[in-house]
N, C-alpha and C positions, 0 to 999 in steps of 0.2 A: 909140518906146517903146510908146505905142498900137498899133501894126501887131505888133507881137511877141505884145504880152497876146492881141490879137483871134486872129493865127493860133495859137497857144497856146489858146486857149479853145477855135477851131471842132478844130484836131486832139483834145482833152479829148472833146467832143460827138462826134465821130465813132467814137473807140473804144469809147468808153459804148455806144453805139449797134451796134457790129458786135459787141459781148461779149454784150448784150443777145439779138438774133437766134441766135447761136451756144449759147447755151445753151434757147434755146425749140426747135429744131430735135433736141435732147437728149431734149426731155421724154418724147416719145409714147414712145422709145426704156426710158428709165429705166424709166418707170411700167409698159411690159408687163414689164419682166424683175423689175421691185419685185411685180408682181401673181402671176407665174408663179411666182416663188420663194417666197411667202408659200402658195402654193395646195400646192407640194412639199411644203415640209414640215410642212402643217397634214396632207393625206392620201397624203403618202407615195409621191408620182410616182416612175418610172423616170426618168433621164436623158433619153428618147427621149420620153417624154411632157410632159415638164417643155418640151421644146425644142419640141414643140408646141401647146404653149398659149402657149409664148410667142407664137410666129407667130400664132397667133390673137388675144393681145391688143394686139400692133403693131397688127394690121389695123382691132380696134376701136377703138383713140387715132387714126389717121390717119384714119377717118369722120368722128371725133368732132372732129375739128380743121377741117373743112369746116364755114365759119361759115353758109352758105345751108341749113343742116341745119333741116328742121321738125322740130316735136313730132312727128308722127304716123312720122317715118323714123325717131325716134331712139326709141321706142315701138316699134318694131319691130326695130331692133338688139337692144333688148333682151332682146327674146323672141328671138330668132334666138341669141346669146350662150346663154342659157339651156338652150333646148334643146340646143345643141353639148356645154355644159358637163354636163349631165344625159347624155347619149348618150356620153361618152364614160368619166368615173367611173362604178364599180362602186356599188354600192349600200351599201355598207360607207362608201366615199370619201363619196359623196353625202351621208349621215348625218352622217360628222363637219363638211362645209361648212354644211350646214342647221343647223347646232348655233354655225356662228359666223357669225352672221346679217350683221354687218357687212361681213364679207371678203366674203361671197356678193352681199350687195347691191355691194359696187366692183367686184365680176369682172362682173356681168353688166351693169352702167350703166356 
């Protein structure tokens, strides 16, 4: 009866544990497509545009998820982010993200 509950508990522990993994492997995913879609419809992306910020915010959650990361690299993503994100919105766009200072601060951190 002991040997039942024990392998009973370690398979419990194991799928905890691969459910766990399986959805952190999600996130970097989620969060650029939650960033890129909140950036569409606050300044009104094209499709084609929209699909390219996402690509570029996958790339900044997978930096970001490198735990050997310094201050001084992730300081510099940031200004790298910015600049992209300035260089590629019109001045019009740029305007309404400057106006929602929060969104602006998670797009580029």
């Amino acid at each position: 009866m002991k040997k039942i509950f024990f392998v009973f508990a370690l398979l419990l522990a194991f799928s905890v544990s691969v459910s766990a993994q399986e959805k952190k492997a999600a996130t970097s995913q989620e969060s650029a497509k939650k960033d890129a879609v909140e950036l569409a419809n606050l300044v009104k992306l094209s499709p084609e545009m929209t699909e390219n910020f996402l690509r570029l915010f996958e790339m900044k959650y997978q930096i970001l998820e490198d735990k050997s990361l310094t201050a001084e690299r992730k300081s510099e993503l940031e200004n790298v982010m910015d600049a992209k994100i300035r260089a590629t919105l019109d001045a019009k766009q740029m305007s309404l993200l400057e106006g929602n200072k929060e969104l602006f601060d998670r797009l580029k951190r």
